[in-house]
N, C-alpha and C positions, 0 to 999 in steps of 0.2 A: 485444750479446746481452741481451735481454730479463731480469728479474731472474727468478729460484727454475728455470731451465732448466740450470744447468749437468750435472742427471743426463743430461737426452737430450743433451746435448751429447756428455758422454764416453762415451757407447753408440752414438752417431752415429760416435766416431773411432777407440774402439778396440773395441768390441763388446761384447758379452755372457760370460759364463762358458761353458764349455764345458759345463759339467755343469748348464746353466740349468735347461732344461727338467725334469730328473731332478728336483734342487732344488724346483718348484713343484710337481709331483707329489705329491711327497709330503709338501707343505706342504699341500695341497687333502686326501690321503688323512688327515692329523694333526689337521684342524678341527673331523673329528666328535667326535675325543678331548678337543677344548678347551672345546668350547659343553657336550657334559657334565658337563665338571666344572665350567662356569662355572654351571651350570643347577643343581647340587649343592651347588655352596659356598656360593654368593652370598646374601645376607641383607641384610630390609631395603626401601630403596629402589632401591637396585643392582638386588636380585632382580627388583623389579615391573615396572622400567623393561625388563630382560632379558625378562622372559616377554612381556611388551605385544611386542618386536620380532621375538621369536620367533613370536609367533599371526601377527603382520602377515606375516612371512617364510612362513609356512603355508598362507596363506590364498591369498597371491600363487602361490605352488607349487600349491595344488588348482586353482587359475585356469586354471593353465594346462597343466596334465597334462590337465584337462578341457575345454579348446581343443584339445588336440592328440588327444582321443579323438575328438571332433566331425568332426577330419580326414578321420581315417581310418577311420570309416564306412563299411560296405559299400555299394554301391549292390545293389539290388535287379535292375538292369536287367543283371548283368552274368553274369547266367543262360544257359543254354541255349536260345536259340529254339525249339529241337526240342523239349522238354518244355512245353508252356504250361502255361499254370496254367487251376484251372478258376475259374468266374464267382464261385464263394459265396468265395474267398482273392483275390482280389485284390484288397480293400480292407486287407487284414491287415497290419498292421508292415511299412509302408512305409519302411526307413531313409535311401533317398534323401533324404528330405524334413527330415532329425531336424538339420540343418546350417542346413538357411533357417528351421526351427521356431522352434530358437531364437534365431536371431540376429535374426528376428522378434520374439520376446519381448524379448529386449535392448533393439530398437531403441524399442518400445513404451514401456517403462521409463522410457529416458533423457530422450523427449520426453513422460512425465507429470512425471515432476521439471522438468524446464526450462519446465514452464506458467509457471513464476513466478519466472523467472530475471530478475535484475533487475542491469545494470552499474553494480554502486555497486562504489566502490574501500571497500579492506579497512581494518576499523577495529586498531588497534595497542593502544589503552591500554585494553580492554575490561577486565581483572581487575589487582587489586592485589594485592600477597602479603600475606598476614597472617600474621607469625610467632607461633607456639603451641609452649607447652610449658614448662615450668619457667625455661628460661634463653632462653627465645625462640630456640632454635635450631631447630624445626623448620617448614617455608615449605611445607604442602602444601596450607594453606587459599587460597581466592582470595576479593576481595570485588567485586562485580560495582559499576563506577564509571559504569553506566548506566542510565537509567531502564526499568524493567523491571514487566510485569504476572504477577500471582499473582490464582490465581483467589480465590472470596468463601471457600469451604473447605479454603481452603491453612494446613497446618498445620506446621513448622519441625520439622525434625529433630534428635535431642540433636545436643548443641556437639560431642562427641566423633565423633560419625559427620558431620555439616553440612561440607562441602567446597566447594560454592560459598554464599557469604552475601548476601543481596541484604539491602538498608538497607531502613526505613521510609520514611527521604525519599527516597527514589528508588522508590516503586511507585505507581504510575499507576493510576486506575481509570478514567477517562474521559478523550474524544479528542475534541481539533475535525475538525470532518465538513463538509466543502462538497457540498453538493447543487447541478450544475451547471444542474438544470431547474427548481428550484425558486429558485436563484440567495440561499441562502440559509448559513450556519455557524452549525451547532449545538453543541453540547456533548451528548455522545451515549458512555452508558458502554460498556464495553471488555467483551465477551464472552472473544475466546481470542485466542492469537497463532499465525496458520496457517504463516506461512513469513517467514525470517530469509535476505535473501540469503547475508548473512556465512558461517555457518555451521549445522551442522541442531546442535549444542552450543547457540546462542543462539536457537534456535526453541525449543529444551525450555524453557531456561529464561524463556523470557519476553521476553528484552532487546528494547527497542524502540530500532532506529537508526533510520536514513534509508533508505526501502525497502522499509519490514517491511511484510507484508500481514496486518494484523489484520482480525475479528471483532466488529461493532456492531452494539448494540441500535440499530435504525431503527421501532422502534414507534411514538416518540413522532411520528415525521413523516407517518403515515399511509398508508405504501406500498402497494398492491395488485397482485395480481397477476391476469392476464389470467381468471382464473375466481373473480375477488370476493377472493380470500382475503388477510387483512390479512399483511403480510411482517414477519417480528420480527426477522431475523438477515443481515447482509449483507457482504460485504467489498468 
């Protein structure tokens, strides 16, 4: 026997309680008593990390109370023939349609995000913890242990509010650029950072891995576009 199975084993051989079901009843009706008071008491970090799983547990619940209204949609078609409608209402709140609408807009979405979907494996040592506080016991700062761009008007937040910290030796202002037609690499400064496979967290901040699709000045190479206009900005 396989190790950590001996529970299903002994519910394989002698069963369940009689009163099982009763039992988790009214373990499921007793949860909304316990997340209140946990929602009540709790202080701290405890509380934050609580409320963060609670909005997540919310959000996934409006998800899909609002799947299952898209369901069940009326159809329009399921009228009486006998009554037609007249010319100027039949274009009116169509709800047939309100199901492919959005799940047209969904699909819209997903494949604007995925423009720049790029299979780079997940980076691990992205942040260090920085202990703060009188006797260094509190770890909510992180230091970013990558090379990371900040734009020319980035201005640092007090030490007290600053949760993630990017170094001076680790901010980049400019990037080697191969130009394939001009068969040439430049050194060519760093406008913005558009998109971070890793994570859309490492697109805010800046962090440049392997993958990232930044933002270059291409001024100095002399780019044109098809109506004369000189190109300043490129990725």
């Amino acid at each position: 026997m396989p190790q950590n199975e001996y529970m299903e084993k002994h519910r394989k051989e002698h069963g369940r309680r009689l009163d099982h079901e009763e039992r988790v009843r009214k373990r499921e009706a007793r949860e909304a008593h316990t997340i209140s008071a946990k929602a009540t008491n709790l202080r701290g970090f405890k509380a934050k990390k609580f409320a963060e799983e609670r909005h997540k547990h919310k959000i996934q619940m409006r998800k899909q109370i609002k799947a299952l209204e898209e369901k069940n949609v009326k159809s329009a078609g399921d009228k009486d023939p006998s009554q037609p409608l007249p010319s100027y209402l039949l274009d009116r709140n169509n709800p047939q349609q309100a199901k492919s609408l959005s799940s047209a807009i969904k699909n819209r979405r997903s494949e604007k995000s995925a423009r720049y979907s790029v299979p780079i494996p997940k980076v691990s040592d992205m942040f260090k913890v920085v202990a703060t506080g009188k006797r260094k016991n509190k770890g909510w700062k992180r230091m970013v242990t990558k090379p990371t761009f900040v734009g020319p008007d980035f201005t640092r937040r007090p030490v007290k509010m600053e949760r993630f910290i990017r170094p001076m030796g680790l901010r980049y202002k400019k990037a080697h650029v191969t130009n394939p037609q001009l068969n040439v690499t430049v050194q060519l400064p760093i406008i913005s950072v558009k998109k971070n496979p890793q994570q859309q967290l490492y697109t805010q901040l800046g962090v440049l891995t392997r993958g990232t699709i930044i933002e270059v000045n291409v001024s100095e190479l002399g780019l044109t576009t098809a109506g004369g206009k000189v190109v300043w900005g490129r990725w």
